[in-house]
LUMLOLUM-380394 format. One record per residue (C-alpha): x, y, z; residue in one letter; residue number from 1. Coordinates in nm, 2 decimals, always signed. Layout:
BEGIN
      xx      yy      zz  r    k
       X       Y       Z  A  NUM
...
This chain:
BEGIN
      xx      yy      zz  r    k
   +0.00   +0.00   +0.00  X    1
   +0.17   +0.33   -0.08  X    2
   +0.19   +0.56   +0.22  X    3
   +0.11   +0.96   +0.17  X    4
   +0.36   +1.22   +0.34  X    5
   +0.17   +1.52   +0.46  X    6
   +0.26   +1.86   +0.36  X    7
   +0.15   +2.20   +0.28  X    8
   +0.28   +2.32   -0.07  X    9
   +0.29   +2.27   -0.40  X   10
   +0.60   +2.25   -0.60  X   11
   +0.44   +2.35   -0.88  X   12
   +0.32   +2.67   -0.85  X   13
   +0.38   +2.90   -1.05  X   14
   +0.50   +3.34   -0.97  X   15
   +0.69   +3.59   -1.03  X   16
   +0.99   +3.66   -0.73  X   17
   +1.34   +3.83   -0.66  X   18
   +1.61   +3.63   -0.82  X   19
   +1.74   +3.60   -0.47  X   20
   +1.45   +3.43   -0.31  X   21
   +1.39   +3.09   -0.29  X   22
   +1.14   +2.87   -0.49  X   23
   +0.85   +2.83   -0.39  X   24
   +0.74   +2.57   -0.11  X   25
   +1.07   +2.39   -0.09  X   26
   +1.10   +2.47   +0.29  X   27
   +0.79   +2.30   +0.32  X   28
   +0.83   +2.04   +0.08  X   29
   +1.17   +1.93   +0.24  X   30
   +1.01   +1.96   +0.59  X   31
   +0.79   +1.70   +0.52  X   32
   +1.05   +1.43   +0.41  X   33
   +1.32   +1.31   +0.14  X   34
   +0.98   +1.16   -0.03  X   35
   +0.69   +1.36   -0.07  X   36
   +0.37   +1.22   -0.25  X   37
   +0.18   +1.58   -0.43  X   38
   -0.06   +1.58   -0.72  X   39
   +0.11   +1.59   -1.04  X   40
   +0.06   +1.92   -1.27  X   41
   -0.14   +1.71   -1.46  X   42
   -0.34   +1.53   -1.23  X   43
   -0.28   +1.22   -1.02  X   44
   -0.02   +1.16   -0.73  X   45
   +0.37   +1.20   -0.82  X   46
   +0.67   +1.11   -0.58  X   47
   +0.88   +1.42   -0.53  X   48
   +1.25   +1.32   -0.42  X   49
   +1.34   +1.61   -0.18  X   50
   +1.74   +1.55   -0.08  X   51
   +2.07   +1.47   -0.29  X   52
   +2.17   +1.13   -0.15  X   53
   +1.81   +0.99   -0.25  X   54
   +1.82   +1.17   -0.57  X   55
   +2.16   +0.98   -0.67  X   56
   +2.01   +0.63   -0.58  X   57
   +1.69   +0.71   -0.77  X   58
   +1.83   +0.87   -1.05  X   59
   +2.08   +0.55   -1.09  X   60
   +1.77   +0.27   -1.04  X   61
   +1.73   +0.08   -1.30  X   62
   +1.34   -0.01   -1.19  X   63
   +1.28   +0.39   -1.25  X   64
   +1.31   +0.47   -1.61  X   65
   +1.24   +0.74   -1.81  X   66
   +1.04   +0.60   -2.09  X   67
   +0.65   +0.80   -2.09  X   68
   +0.51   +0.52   -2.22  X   69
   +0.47   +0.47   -1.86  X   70
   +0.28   +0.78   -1.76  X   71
   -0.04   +0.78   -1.67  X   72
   -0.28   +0.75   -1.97  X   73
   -0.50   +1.04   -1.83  X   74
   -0.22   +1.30   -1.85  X   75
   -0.22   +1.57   -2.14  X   76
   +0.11   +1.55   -2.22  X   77
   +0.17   +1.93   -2.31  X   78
   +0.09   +1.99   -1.95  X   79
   +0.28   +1.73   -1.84  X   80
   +0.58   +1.86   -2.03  X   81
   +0.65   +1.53   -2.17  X   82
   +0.81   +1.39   -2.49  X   83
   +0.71   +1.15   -2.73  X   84
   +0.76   +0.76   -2.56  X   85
   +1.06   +0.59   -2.67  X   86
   +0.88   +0.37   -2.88  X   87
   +0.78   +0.65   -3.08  X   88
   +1.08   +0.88   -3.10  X   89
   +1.46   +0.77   -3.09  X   90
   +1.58   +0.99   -2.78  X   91
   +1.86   +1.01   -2.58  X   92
   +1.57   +1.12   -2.28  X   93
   +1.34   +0.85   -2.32  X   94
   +1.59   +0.52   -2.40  X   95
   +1.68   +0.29   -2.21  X   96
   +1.96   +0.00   -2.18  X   97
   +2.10   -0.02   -2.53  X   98
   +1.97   +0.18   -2.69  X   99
   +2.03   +0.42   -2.46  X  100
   +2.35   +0.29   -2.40  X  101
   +2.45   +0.32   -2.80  X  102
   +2.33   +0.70   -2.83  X  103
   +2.54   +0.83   -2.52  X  104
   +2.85   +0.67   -2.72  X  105
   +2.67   +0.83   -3.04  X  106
   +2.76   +1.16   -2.83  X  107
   +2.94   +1.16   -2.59  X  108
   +3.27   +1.20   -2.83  X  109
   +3.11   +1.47   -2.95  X  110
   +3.04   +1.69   -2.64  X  111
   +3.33   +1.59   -2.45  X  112
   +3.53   +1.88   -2.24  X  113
   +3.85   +1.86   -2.51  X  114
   +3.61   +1.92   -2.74  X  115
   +3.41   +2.21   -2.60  X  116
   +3.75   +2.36   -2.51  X  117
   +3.85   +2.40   -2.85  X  118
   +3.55   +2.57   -2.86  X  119
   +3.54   +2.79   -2.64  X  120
   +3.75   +3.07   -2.85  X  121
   +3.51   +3.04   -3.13  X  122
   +3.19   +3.04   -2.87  X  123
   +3.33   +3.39   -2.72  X  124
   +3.36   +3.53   -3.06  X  125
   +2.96   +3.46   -3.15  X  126
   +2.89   +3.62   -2.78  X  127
   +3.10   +3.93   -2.88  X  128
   +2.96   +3.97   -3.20  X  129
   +2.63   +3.95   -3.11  X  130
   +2.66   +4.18   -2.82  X  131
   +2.77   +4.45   -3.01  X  132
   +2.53   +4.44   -3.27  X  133
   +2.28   +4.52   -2.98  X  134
   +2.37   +4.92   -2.95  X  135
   +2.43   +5.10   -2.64  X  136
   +2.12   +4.98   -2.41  X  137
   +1.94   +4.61   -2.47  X  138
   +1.76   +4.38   -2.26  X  139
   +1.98   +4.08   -2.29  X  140
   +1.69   +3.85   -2.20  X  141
   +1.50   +3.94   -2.49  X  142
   +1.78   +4.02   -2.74  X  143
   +2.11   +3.80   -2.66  X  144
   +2.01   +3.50   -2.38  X  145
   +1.83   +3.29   -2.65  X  146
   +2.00   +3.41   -2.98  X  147
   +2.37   +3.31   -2.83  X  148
   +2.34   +2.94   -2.73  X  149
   +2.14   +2.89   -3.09  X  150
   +2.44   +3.02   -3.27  X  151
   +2.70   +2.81   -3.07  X  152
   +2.51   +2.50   -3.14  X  153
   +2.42   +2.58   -3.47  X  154
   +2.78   +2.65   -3.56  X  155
   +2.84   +2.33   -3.38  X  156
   +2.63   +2.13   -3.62  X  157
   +2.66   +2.27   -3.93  X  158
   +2.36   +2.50   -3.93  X  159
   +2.38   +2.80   -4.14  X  160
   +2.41   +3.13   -3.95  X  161
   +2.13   +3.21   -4.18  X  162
   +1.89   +3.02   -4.03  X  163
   +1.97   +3.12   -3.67  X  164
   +1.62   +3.33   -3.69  X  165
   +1.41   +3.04   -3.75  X  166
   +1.57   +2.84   -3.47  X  167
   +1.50   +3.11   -3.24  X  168
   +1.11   +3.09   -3.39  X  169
   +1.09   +2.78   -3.31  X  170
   +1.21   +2.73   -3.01  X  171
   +1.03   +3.01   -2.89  X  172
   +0.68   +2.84   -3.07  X  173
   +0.72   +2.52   -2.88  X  174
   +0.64   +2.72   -2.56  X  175
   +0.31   +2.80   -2.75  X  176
   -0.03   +2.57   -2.81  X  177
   -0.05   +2.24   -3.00  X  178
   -0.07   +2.44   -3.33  X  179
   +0.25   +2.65   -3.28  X  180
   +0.44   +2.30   -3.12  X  181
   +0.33   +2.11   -3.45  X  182
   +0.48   +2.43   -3.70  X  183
   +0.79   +2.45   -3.41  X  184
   +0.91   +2.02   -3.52  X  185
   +0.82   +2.14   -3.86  X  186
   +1.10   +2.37   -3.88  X  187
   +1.32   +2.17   -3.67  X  188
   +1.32   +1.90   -3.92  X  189
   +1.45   +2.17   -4.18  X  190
   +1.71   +2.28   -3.98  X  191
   +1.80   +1.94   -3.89  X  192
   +1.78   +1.89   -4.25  X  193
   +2.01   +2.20   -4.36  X  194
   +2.27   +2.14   -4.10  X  195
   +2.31   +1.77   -4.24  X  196
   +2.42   +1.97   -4.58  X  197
   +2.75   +2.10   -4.41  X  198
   +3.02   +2.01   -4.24  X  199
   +3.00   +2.01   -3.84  X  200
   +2.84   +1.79   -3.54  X  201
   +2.51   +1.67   -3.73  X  202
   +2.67   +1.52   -4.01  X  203
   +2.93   +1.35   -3.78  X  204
   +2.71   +1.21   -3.57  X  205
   +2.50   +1.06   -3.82  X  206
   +2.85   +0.88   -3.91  X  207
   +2.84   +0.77   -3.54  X  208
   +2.51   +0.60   -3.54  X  209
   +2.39   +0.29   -3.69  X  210
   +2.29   +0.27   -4.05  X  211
   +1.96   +0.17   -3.95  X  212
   +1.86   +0.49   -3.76  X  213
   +1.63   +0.68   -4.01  X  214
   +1.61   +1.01   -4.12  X  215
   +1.38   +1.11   -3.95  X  216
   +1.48   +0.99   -3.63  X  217
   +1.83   +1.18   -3.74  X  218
   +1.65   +1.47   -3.73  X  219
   +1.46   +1.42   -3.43  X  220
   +1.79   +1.36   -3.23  X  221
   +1.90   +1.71   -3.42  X  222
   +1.60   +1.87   -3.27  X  223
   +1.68   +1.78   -2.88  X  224
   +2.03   +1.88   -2.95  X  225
   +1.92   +2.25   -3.08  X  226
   +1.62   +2.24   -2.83  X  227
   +1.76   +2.14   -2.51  X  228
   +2.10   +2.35   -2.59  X  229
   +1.90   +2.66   -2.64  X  230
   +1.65   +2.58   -2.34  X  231
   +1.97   +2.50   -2.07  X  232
   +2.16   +2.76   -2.17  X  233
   +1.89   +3.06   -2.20  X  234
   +1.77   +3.03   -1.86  X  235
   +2.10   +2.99   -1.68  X  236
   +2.20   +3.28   -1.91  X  237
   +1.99   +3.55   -1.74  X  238
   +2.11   +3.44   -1.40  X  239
   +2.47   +3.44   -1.43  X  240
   +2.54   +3.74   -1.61  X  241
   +2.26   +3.96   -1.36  X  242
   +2.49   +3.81   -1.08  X  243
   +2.86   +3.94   -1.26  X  244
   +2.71   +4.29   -1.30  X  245
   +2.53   +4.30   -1.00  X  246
   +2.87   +4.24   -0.87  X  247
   +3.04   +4.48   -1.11  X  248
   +2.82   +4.76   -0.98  X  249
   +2.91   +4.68   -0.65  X  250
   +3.28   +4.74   -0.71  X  251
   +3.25   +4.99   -0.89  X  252
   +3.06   +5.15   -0.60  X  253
   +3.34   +5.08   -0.37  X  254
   +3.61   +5.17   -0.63  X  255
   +3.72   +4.81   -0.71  X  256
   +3.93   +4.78   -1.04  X  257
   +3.65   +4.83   -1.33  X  258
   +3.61   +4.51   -1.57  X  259
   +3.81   +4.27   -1.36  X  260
   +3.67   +3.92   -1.41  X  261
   +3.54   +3.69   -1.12  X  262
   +3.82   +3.53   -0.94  X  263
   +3.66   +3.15   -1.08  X  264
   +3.44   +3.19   -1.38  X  265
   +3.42   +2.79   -1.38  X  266
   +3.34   +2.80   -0.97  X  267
   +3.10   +3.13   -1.03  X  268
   +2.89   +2.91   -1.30  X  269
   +2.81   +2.61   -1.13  X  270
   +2.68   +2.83   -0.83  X  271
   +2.44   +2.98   -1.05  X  272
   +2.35   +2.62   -1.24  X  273
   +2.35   +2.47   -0.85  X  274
   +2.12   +2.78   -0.70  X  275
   +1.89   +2.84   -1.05  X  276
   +1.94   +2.51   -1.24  X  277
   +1.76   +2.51   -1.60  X  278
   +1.51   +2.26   -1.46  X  279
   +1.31   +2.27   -1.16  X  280
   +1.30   +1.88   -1.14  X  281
   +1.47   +1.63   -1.33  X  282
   +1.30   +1.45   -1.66  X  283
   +0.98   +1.22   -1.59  X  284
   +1.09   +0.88   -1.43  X  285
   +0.82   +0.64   -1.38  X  286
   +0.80   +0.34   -1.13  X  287
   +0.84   -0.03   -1.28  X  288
   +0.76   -0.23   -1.04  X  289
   +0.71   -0.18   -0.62  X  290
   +1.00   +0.01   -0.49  X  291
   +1.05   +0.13   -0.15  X  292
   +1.22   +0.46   -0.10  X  293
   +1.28   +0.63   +0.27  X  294
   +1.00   +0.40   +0.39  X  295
   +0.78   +0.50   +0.11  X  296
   +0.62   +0.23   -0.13  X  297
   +0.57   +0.33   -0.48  X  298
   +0.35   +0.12   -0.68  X  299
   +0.44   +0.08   -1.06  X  300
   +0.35   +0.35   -1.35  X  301
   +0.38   +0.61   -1.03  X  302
   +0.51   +0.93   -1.14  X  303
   +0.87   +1.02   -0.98  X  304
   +1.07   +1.40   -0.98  X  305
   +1.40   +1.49   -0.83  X  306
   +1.36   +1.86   -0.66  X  307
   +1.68   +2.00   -0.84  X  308
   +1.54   +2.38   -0.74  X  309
   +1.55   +2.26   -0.37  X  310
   +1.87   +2.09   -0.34  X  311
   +2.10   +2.38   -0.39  X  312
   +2.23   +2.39   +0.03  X  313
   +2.22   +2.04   +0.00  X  314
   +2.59   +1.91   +0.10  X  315
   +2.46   +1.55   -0.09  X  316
   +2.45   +1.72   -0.42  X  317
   +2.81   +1.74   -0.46  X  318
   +3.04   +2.00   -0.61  X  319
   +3.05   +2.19   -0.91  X  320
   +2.70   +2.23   -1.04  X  321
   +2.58   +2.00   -0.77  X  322
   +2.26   +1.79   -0.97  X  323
   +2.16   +2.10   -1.24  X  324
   +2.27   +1.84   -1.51  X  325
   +2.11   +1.50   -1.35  X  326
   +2.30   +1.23   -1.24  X  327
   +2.30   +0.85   -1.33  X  328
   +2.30   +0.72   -1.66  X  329
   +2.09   +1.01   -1.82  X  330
   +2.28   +1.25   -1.68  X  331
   +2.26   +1.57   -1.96  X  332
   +2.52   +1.51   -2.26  X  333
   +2.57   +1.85   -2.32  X  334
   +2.70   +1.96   -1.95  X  335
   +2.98   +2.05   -2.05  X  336
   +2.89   +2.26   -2.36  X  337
   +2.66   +2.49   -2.15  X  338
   +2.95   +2.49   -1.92  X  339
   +3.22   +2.63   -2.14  X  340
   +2.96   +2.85   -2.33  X  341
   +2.82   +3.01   -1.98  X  342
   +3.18   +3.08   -1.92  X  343
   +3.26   +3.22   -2.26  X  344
   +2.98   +3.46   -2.22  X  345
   +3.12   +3.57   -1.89  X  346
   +3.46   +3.60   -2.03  X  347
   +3.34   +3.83   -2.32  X  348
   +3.11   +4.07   -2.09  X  349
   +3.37   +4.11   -1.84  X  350
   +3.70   +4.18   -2.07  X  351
   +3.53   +4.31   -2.39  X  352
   +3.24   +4.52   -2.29  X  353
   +3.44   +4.70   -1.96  X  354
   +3.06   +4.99   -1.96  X  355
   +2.83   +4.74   -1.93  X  356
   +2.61   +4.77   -1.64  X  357
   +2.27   +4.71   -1.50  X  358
   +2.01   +4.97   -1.63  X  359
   +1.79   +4.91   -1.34  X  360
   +1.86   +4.84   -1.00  X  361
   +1.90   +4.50   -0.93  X  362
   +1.61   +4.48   -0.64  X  363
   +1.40   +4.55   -0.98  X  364
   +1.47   +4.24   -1.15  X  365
   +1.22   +3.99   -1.12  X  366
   +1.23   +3.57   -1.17  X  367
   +0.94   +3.44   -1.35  X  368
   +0.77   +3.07   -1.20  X  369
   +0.58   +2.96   -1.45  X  370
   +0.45   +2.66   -1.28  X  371
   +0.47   +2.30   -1.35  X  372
   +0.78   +2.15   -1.46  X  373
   +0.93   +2.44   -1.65  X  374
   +1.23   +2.63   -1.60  X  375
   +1.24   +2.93   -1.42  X  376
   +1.40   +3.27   -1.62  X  377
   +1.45   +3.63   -1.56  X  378
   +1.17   +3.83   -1.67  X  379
   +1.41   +4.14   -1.84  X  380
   +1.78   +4.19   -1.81  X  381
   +1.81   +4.53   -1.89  X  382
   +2.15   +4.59   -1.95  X  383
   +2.31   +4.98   -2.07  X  384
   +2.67   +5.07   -2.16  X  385
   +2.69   +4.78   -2.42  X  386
   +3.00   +4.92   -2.63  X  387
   +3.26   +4.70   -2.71  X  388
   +3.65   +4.82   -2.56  X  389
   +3.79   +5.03   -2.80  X  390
């Protein structure tokens, strides 16, 4: 019989806060145990796994998996926020065992730190360029957090810098209804599509994978690569660069050196990944057959969620970016290309752009909830003073 914590929040409420203040409920929600059992955005009841050291052994259980096929046939899954079942989509989020196991080595070669490294000159030059084109005063949120990790990846993959709009439209339309979703994978497909006409990461990892993947499903592997890049990055984005000139406007106050860098760009990062990760809760994981966890027994098909937004002060999580990524065997491929491309972005704010400030006060700025399972972001990052060093 599966046992019901008691508790007085919802995790998935929605608002609009400081950037300093915590997310909503997770006091609460941690009060009440390292399992809590809540009603699910879309109906029904759904384990929430509240501290670090459970995370890791849930996370790494092979009776919790992440296939939706599993979900509960009731849920709509745009409110849900789920993808297509593995059955139905080759996905590096929704495999399991082998075929799981042969996309991470499909990518993993790919995305690997060396790799990013030697990237991480050309990533600083898109972030330069694209912050001066801005003029004098932009909000960075609108004009430069989504645009900037689309043209890394693209470049990554082979996708023409001409095309760079309609990645942005789409991945802007699949926050939209059913109708804008549909036209959103549309256009996905022809970028996917256009980037396999050139030379970069698409094409290569087609080499990688086995003759018998199709098209399609090519494409569809093309479209969580642009998707997810765009979606990690953009949100962690706002964060980190409010916090470096937030802190620049503080020393410039007390006459600190103007444009110094952060003593750890790599060590400033993962803080803000750690404290605002790009996901308030891990993927979906579903229950395959009776598990007890902290004296909690989940029958199978029951919905399961790591907390990620309330395990930042949570020694468990580990260093670095603590659980922002995942952990386990579908921990996120591209870590370390948000990493290095985070830090790029710092790099080029900090050295090339020495005026660049805050064009509000940053009590003003404002995180926006928007409930369920979806990321958290900055509302506006108003940002004056954006001319390049001479």
């Amino acid at each position: 019989m599966t046992q019901q914590s008691s508790h007085g929040t919802c995790p998935f409420t929605g608002g609009t806060h400081r950037p300093d203040e915590p997310y909503p409920g997770r006091d609460v929600l941690r009060a009440a145990g390292p399992v809590v059992l809540t009603e699910a955005p879309a109906g029904g009841p759904v384990a929430v796994v509240t501290t670090a050291a459970l995370a890791r052994v849930v996370l790494g259980d092979r009776r919790i998996v992440t296939d939706t096929a599993l979900a509960p046939s009731t849920w709509d899954p745009r409110v849900a926020g789920l993808e297509p079942a593995a059955a139905d989509a080759l996905s590096l989020t929704t495999a399991e065992g082998a075929p799981h196991a042969a996309l991470r080595r499909a990518h993993a070669p790919m995305l690997s730190p060396r790799r990013m490294r030697a990237r991480a000159g050309a990533m600083r030059d898109a972030a330069r360029e694209l912050l001066a084109g801005l003029g004098d005063t932009a909000d960075l949120t609108a004009d430069f957090t989504t645009r900037y990790p689309l043209t890394v990846v693209g470049d990554l993959l082979g996708l023409p810098r001409a095309m760079i709009d309609d990645a942005v439209d789409a991945c802007r339309r699949m926050l939209g209804d059913a109708a804008d979703a549909a036209a959103a994978m549309g256009a996905f497909a022809r970028l996917g599509a256009a980037a396999m006409e050139h030379d970069g990461l698409a094409r290569e990892l087609r080499g990688r994978l086995p003759a018998s993947v199709t098209d399609d499903e090519v494409h569809y592997l093309l479209f969580a690569l642009i998707f997810a890049g765009q979606l990690t990055t953009d949100i962690a984005l706002g964060f980190l660069l409010a916090r470096v000139l937030t802190a620049r406007d503080a020393a410039q106050r007390s006459s600190t050196r103007r444009g110094s860098p952060p003593a750890d760009v790599p060590a400033l990062v993962d803080d803000v990944l750690r404290r605002d990760p790009p996901a308030p809760f891990s993927l979906w994981r579903f229950i395959t057959e009776e598990v007890e966890l902290a004296g909690v027994v989940l029958a199978p098909r029951t919905p399961v969620l790591v907390d990620l937004a309330g395990l930042a002060d949570d020694p468990g999580a580990g260093p670095g970016s603590g659980m922002a990524f995942g952990a386990g065997p579908h921990v996120c491929a591209g870590i370390h290309l948000a990493r290095t491309e985070l830090a790029a972005a710092v790099d080029v704010v900090v050295t090339d752009f020495p005026d660049a400030r805050l064009a509000v006060p940053a009590a003003d700025l404002r995180r926006v909830d928007p409930g369920g399972v979806q990321g958290s972001r900055l509302a506006a990052l108003p940002v004056a003073g954006l001319r390049p060093r001479a």
